[in-house]
N, C-alpha and C positions, 0 to 999 in steps of 0.2 A: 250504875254505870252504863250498862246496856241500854236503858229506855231511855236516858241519855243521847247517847250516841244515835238512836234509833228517830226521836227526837229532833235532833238535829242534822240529819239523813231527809225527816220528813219539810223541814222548814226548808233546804235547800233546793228540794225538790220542786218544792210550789213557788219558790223566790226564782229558780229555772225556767220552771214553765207559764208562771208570769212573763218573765222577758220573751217569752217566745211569742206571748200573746199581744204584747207590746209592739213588738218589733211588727209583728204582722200589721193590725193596726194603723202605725206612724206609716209602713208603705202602702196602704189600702185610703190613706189620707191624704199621702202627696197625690196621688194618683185622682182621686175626688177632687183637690181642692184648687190640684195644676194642671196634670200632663190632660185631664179627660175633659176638661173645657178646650183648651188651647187645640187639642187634636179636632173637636167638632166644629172649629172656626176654619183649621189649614182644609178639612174634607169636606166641610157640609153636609155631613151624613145628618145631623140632627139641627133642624131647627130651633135655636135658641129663645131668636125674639123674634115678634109681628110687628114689624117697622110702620104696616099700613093701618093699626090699630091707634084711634087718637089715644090720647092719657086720659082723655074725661071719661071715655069709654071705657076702659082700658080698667081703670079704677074704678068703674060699679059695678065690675062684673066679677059674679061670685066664684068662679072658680080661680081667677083670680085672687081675690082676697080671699078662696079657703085655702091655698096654696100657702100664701106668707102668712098666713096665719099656723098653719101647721109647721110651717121652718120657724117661725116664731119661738111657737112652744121646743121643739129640739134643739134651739139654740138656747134659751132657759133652761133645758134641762140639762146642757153641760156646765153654764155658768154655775148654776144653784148645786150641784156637785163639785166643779172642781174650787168654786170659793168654801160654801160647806165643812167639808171635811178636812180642810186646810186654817177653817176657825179655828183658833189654840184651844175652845172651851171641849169642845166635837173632837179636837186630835187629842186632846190629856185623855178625855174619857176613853177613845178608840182603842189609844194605845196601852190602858188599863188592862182591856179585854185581849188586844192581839200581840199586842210586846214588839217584836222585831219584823214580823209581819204587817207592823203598821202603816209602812210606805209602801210595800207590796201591794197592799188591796185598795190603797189611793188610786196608783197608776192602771191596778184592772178595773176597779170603777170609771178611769178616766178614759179609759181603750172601751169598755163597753160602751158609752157614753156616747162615744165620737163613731162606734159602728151603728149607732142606732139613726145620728143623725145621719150618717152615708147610708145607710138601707131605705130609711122613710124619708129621707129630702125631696121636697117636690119643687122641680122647675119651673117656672113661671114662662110657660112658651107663650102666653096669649096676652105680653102686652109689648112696648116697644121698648127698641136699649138705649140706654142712658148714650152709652157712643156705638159704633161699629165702623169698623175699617172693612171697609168691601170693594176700596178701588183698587183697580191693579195699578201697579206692581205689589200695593202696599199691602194689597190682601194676603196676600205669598210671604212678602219680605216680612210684616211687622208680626204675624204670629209666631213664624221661627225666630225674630229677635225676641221675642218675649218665650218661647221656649227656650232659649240660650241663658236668659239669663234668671225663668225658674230654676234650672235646673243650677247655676251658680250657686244661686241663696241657698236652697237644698243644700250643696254642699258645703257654705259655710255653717250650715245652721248642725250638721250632721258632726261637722267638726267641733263647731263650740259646746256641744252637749258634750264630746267626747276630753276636753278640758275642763269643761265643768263639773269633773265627778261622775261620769255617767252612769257607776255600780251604786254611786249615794245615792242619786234619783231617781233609779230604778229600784232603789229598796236592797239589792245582793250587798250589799255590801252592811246594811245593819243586823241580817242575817249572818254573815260572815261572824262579824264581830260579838256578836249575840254567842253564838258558836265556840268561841275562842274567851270568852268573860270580857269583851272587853269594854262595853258597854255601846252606847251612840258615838257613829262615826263623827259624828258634829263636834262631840265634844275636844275630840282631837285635834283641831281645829284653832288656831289663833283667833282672838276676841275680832279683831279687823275682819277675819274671811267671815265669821258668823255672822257678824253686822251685817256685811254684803250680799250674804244668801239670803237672810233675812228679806233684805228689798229686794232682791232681784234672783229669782225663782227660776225666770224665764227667761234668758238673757239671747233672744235673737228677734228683738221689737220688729228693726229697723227690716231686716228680710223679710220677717213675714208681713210686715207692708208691702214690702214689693209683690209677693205672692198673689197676694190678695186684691190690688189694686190695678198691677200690672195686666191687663188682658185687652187682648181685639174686641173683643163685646163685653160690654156688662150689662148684665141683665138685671130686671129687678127683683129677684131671688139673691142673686150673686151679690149685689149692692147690701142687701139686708144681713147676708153673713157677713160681707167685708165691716162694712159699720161698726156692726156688733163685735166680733173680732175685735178690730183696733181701738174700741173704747174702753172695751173689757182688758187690753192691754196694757192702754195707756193708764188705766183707773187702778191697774195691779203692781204697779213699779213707784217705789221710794225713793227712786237714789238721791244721795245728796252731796255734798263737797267732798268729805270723809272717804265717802264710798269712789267718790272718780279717783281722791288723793291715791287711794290702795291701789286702785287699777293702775294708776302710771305706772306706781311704783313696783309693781306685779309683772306690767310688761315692761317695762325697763332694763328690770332683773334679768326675764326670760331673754330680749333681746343682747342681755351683755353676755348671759349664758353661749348663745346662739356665737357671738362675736368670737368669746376665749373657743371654743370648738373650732370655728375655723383658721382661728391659727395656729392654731396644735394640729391638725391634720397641713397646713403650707407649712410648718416645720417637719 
């Protein structure tokens, strides 16, 4: 009963200090992926791209292409991780060995992963940007509209994990339940909702498009994640009729919910 309990003391612990590792992470990633481009366009502290560089040029030159070549490989090495260990043959075995910790060391594999490519990403300053807004007014106005409305997506995207189970995706929650007997949080789950996580893992496409696409400069560093990114998204999502039928009907629900509340408080 003791080693037990002691046990399950220790799996909490590390299901905790995962999220804490997480969390750091997801904000060390908006910050890489949004606020610290968009801030070097409103100050000009850093030079992005060399406008006066042709592309012929531009493209034979090795530092250059050892730059996208090195974001190359740490974009492969999150894809080859976060698809990996998400193959059913790779999660049965994992979860043979780690049990209720198996979604726990997904997500720190998947946060070490995304800190290696923000510590070693190398910017591509020595060739030209795909666009750049550098006239005024619009140099001023259009990166604070495009911070306005990173930081929007942000918050929906902060929200919809926060509907989406966020103790199930962060793994606390099969710990919990591990904890208490009570098996996988999935399984408690209506056959519809499982179908739907099933295809949809990652359910904030459409934002992190914007994220990703939205900026004053793009560079071609920036271009090479954005790509990658959004194919890797678009190539990871199933949904099909079935799955949009449940979402209506999902939000439907929630908004009559929403409806009968307001008028029991105007009564």
């Amino acid at each position: 009963m003791a080693s037990a309990r002691l046990l399950g003391w220790a799996l909490c612990t590390a299901t905790l200090l995962n999220s804490a590792v997480v969390f750091i992470s997801g904000a060390d990633f908006i910050r890489f992926i949004s606020f610290r481009t968009i801030y070097h366009n409103i100050t000009g502290d850093t030079a992005i791209c060399q406008d006066s560089t042709p592309w012929a040029v531009a493209l034979q030159d090795s530092s250059v292409l050892g730059s996208l070549f090195v974001d190359l490989g740490l974009l492969a090495l999150f894809i080859v991780q976060h698809s990996l260990l998400a193959w059913s043959p790779v999660k049965q075995a994992l979860q043979s060995v780690l049990g209720a910790l198996n979604r726990t060391a997904y997500c720190f594999t998947t946060a070490l992963a995304l800190q290696i490519i923000m510590r070693y990403w190398q910017p591509v300053t020595g060739a030209p940007c795909l666009w750049s807004v550098r006239q005024p007014p619009w140099s001023i106005w259009f990166p604070l509209l495009c911070f306005s409305l990173h930081f929007l997506c942000w918050a929906i995207i902060c929200s919809i994990l926060m509907i989406f189970d966020y103790p199930e995706l962060l793994g606390i929650k099969q710990v919990y339940y591990s904890c208490l007997g009570l098996g996988d949080p999935l399984s408690h789950k209506s056959p519809r909702a499982q179908r739907l996580l099933s295809h949809l893992r990652h359910p904030v496409c459409l934002e992190l498009g914007v994220v990703l696409w939205l900026l004053p400069a793009m560079s071609l560093d920036r271009l090479l994640l954005a790509a990658t990114l959004s194919t890797y998204l678009a190539l990871a999502h199933s949904l099909d009729k079935q799955d949009l039928a449940y979402l209506c009907v999902q939000l439907n629900h929630k908004l009559q919910l929403f409806a009968d509340t307001s008028d029991h408080k105007e009564e």
